[in-house]
C-alpha positions in Angstrom: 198.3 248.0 31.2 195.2 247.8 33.4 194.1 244.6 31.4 197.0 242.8 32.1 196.9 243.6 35.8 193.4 242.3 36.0 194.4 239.2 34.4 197.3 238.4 37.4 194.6 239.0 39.8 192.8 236.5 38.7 194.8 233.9 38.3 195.9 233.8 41.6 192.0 233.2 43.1 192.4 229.7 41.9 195.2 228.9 44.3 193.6 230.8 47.0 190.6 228.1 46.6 192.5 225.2 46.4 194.8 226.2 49.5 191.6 227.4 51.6 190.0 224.1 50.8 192.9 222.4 51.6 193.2 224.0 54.6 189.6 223.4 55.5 190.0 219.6 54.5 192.7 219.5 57.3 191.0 221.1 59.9 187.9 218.8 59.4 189.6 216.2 59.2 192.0 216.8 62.4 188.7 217.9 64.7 186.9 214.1 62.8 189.5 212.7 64.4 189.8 214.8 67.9 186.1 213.9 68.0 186.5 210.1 67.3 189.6 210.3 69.6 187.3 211.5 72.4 184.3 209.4 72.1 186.8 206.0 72.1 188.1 207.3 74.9 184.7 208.3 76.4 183.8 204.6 75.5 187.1 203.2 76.9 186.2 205.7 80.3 182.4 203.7 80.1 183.9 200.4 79.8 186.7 200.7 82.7 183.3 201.7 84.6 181.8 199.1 84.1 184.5 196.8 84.6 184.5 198.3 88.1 180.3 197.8 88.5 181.1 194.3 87.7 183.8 193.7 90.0 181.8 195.5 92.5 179.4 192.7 92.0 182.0 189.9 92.4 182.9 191.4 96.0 179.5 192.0 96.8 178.9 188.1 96.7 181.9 187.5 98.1 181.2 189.2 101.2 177.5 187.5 101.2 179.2 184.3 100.9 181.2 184.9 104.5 177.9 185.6 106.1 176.1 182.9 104.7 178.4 180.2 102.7 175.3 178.3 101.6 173.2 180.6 99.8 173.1 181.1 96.2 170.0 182.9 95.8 171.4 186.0 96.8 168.7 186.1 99.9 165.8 185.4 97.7 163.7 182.9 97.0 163.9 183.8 93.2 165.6 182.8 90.1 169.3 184.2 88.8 169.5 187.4 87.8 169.8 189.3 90.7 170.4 192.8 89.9 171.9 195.5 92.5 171.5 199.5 91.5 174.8 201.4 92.1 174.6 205.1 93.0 177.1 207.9 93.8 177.6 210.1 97.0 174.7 212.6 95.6 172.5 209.4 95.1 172.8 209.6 91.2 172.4 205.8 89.8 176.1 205.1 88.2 174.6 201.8 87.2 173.9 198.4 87.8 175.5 194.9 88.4 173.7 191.4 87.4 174.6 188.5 89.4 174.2 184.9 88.7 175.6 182.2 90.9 176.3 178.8 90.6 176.4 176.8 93.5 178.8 173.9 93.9 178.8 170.7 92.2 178.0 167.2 93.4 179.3 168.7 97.0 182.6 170.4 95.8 183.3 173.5 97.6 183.4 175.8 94.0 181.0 178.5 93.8 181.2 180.2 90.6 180.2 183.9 90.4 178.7 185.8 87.3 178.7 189.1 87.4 177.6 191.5 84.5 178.2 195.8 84.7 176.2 198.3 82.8 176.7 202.0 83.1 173.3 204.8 83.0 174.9 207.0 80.7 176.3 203.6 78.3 173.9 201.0 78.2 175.1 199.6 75.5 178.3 199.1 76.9 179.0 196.0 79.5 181.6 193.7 81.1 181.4 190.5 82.3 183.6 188.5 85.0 182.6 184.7 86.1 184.6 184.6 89.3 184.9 181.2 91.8 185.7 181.0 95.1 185.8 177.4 97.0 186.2 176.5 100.5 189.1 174.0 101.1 188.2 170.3 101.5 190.1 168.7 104.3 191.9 166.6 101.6 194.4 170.0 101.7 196.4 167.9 103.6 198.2 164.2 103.0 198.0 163.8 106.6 195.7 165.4 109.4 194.8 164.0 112.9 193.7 165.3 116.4 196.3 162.9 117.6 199.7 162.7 118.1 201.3 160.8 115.1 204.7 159.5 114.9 206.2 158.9 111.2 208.9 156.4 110.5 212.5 156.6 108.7 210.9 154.5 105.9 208.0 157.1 105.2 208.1 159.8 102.5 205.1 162.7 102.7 204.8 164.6 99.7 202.3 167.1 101.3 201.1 168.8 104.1 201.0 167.4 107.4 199.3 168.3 110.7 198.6 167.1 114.2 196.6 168.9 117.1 198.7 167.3 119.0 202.6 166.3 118.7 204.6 165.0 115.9 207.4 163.1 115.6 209.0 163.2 112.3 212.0 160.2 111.5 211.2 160.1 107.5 211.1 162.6 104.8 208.9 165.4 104.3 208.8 167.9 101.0 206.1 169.8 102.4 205.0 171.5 105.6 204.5 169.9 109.0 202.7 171.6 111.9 201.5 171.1 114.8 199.1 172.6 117.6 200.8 172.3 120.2 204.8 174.4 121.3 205.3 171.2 123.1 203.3 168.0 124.3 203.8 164.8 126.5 205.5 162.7 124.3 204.2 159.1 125.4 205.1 155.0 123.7 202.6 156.0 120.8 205.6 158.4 120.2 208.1 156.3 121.1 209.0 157.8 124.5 209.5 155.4 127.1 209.1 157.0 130.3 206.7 159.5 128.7 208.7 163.0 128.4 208.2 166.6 127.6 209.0 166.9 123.7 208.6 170.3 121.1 205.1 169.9 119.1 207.4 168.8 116.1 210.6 167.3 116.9 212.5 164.0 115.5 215.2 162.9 113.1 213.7 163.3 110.4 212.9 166.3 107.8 213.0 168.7 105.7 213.0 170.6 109.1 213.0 174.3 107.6 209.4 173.0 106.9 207.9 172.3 110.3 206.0 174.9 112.0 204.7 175.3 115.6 202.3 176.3 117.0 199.8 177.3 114.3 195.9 177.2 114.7 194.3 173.7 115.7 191.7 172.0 113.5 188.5 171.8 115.4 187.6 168.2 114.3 183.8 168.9 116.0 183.4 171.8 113.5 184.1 169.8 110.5 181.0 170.6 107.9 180.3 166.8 108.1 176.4 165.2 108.2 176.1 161.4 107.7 172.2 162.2 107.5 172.6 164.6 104.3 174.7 161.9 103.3 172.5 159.4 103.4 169.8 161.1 102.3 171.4 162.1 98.9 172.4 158.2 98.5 168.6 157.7 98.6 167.9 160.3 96.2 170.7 160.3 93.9 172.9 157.3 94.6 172.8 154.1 96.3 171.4 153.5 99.9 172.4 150.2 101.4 170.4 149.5 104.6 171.4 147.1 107.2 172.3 143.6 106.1 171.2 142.1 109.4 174.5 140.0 107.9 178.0 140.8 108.5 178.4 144.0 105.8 178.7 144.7 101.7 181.2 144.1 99.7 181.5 146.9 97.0 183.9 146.1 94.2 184.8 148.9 91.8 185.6 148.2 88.1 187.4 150.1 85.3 184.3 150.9 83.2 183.4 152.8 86.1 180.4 150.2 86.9 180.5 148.5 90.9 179.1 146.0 91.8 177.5 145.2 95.1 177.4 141.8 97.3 175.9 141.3 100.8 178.5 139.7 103.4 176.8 136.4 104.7 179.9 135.1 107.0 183.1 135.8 107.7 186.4 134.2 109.3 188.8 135.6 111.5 192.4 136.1 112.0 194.3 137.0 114.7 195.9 140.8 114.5 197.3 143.2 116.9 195.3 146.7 117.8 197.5 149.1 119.8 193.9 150.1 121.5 193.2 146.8 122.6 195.7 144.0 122.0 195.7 140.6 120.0 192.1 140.4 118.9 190.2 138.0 116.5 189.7 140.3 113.3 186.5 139.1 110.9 188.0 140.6 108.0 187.6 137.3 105.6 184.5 136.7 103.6 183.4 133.1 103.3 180.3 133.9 102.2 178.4 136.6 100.0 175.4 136.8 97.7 175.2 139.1 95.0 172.9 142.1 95.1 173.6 144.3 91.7 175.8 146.3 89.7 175.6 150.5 89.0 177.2 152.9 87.7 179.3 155.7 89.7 177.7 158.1 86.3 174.3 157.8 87.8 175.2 156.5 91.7 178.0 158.6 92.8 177.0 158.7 96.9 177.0 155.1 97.9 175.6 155.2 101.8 176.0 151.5 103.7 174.7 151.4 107.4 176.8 148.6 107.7 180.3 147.6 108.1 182.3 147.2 104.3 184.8 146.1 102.2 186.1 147.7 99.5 188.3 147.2 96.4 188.7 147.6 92.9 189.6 150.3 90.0 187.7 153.6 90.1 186.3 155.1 87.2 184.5 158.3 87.6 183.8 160.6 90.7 182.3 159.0 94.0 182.2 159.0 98.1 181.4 156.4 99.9 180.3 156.2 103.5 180.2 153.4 106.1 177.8 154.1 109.1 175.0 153.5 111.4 172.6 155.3 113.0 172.1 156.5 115.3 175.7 158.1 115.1 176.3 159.0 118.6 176.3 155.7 119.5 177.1 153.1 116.7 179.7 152.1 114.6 180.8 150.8 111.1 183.9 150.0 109.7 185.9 149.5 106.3 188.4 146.9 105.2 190.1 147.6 102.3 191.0 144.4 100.8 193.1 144.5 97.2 194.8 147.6 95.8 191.6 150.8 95.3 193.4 152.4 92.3 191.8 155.1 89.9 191.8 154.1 86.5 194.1 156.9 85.6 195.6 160.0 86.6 194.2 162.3 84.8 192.7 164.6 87.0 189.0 163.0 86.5 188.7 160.5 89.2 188.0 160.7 92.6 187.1 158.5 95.6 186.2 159.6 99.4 186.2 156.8 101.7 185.0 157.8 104.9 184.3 155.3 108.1 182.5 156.7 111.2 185.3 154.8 113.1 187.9 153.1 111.9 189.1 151.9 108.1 191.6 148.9 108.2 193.9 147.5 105.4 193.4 143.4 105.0 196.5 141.5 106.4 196.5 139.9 102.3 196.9 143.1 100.8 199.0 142.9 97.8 202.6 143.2 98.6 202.5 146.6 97.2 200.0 148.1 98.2 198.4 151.4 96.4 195.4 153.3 97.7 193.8 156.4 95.7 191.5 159.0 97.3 190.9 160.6 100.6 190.3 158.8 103.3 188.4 160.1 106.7 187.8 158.0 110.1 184.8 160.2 111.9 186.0 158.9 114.9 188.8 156.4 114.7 192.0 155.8 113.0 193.5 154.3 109.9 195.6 151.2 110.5 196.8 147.7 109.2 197.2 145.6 112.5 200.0 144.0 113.7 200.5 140.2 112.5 203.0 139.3 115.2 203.9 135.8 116.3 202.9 137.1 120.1 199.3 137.0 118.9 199.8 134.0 116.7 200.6 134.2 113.2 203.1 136.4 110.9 201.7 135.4 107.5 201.8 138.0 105.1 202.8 139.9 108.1 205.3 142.4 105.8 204.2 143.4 102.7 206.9 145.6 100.4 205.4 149.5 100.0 202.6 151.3 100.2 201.6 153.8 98.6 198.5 156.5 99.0 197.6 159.1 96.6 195.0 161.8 98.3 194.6 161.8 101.8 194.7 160.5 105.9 192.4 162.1 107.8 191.6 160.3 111.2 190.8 161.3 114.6 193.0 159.1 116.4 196.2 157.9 115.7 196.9 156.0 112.0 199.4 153.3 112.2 200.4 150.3 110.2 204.3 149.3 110.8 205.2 147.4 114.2 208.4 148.0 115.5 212.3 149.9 113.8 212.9 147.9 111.6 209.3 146.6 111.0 208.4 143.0 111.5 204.8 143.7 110.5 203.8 146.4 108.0 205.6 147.9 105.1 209.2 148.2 104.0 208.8 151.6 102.2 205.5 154.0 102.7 205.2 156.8 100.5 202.5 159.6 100.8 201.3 161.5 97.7 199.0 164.8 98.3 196.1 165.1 95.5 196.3 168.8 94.7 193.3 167.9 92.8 191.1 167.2 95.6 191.3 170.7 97.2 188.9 172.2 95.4 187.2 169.5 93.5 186.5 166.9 96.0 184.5 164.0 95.8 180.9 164.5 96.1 179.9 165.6 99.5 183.1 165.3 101.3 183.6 167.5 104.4 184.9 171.2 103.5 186.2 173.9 106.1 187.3 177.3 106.4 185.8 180.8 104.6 185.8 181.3 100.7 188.9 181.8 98.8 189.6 183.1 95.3 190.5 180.1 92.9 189.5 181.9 89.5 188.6 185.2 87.7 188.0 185.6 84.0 186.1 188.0 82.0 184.4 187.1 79.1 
């Protein structure tokens, strides 16, 4: 009897074992995995840290940027990285932040911001964000002028439009329209005859949901915009043209994205109309010219003449180019635009700035339609196609059928080129086309304005 007791004990030990172990199995394996649970999220914790330390970093520069926009050496004389220690209210080091910063390109307005976070307690663990903030180029808007501008029932603006003056709108307008001003004296530039008291943006046109008065003026003397830099980079890195002691250059762009160069021996006249100053002889023929070379916009994308121009042709590549004579205070050049100044295509990797220190004129044989690409900026003038009217002796070629600008108008005074309602000199149909791709990404060296603003963020 005892025998066979002894042998039920045992043979219940066995189970015991393999339960217990069982048992133990699961309770290893459940605190293995409570473990691993807490060092992923310990690790998750680290990296959230230092996604902060990095973004930490990206404001940092941000800030610096507002106080100084033009440094990129993070107030150094040293080379990228520049690396900040970040501590706690007690004073313990959290961790760090590396910056590297890119300054922008061929005169765009895009800084691009790399910032890298480490944590004390993980260094092995990091985040990276590349970051860019641009200032705006004044190509933001299809149409900007410190004067009052009056546009026509045959106009169409697809983009922003601003005076610091007064607006009359008669066409069509799918974006905003502002102006300076609650309400100015509206005068015959305007169309008011006796001059009269008239909102800051009033007329027959719209959409008028869109205009807007009075918002902030553009301070035109502000504008970040120095024909010496200019012409300094052309001598470095692009083509300087000194004076001809001749009549100008003629650049001609072509679609390979070479231009070639000719000085402007003579030139004839024709008789025009300037609203400034009457029926005028205009030299805007050439008779003569003798060629001085062909380059690339690759390797010469800042072209500075200190000379009047004329300019034409099919733009292949990225480039600015600047008519003026020193010293600026008191001299002045000019550009005729002579045959359609088209980019090769629209693909978002062309640009052209054109900018005059006074005035930039379209030819009276313009093609009868008419296309323009790129931004165009008179310092101190305006941007107009004269009148051809018999009262100042000839109407040839007087109308032309459209035209049409891609990028931008900025002038200081008034831009014109239609004569009369209807027209008997200038265009039948005008349409206005705003480059959203110039905001940002301007050509090289054209003016920018304003404070940093976010464009981009990544992490990588």
């Amino acid at each position: 009897m005892n025998k066979r007791n002894k042998r039920i004990q045992g043979s219940i030990t066995p189970a015991l074992l393999v339960i217990t172990g069982a048992f133990l199995t699961i309770i290893y394996g459940l605190i293995f995995l409570l473990v691993l649970q807490l060092d992923f999220s310990n690790r998750q914790s680290a990296s959230e840290e230092a996604l902060s330390l990095s973004e930490a970093g990206i404001n940092y520069y941000r800030w610096h940027l507002a106080h100084d926009p033009v440094d990129y050496k993070d107030a150094t004389t040293s080379a990228a990285p520049y690396v900040h220690t970040v501590t706690d209210p007690a004073g313990g080091v959290i961790g760090t932040y590396s910056l590297t910063i890119t300054p922008p390109a061929s005169g765009s307005g895009v800084v691009t911001i790399t910032s890298v976070g480490k944590l004390t307690k993980e260094p092995n663990i990091q985040r990276k964000i590349v970051a860019q903030y641009g200032r705006q180029s004044l190509a933001k808007y299809s149409f900007l002028s410190n004067a009052s501008s009056w546009y026509g029932s045959g106009i169409t603006v697809n983009g922003d439009i601003h005076s610091n003056t007064g607006i009359r709108m008669d066409g069509t307008n799918t974006a905003k329209v502002t102006s300076a001003q609650t309400t100015y004296t509206c005068g015959s530039e305007t169309g008011c005859s006796p001059s009269q008291s008239k909102a800051g943006v009033w007329g027959a046109g719209g959409d008028q949901t869109l205009w807007q008065f009075p918002v902030p003026s553009i301070d035109f003397n502000a504008i970040s915009f120095d024909f010496s830099q200019m012409k300094t980079a052309a001598q470095s890195s692009g083509l300087y043209l000194a004076p001809s002691t001749k009549q100008g250059y003629h650049i001609t762009f072509a679609s390979n994205g070479d231009y070639n160069v000719k000085k402007v021996n003579t030139t004839t006249y024709l008789d025009g109309y300037d609203a400034d100053t009457g029926c005028q002889r205009l030299y805007q023929v050439i008779s003569t010219e003798s060629n001085i070379g062909t380059y690339q916009i690759a390797t010469k994308p800042i072209i500075f003449v200190e000379d009047n121009l004329w300019v034409e042709g099919t733009i292949k590549g990225k480039a600015t180019v600047v008519a003026a004579r020193f010293p600026i205070a008191t001299s002045t050049a000019d550009i005729w635009i002579r045959n359609n100044l088209q980019y090769v295509a629209y693909d978002g990797l062309n640009r052209l700035g054109l900018i005059a220190q006074r005035d930039i004129y379209f030819g009276r044989d313009i093609p009868t339609n008419f296309i323009v690409d790129g931004a165009l900026m008179a310092q101190k003038g305006k941007i107009i196609r004269h009148g051809y009217l018999s009262s100042c002796g000839s109407t040839t070629n007087a109308m032309r059928n459209s035209l049409t600008i891609n990028g931008a108008i900025i002038s200081y005074n008034k831009s014109y080129w239609n004569f009369n309602s209807p027209p008997i000199s200038g265009f039948t149909t005008r349409s206005i086309n705003y480059d959203a791709k110039l905001l940002y990404e301007p050509p090289p060296y054209f003016p920018v304005s304003g404070d940093y603003e976010f464009v981009s963020w990544k992490e990588q």
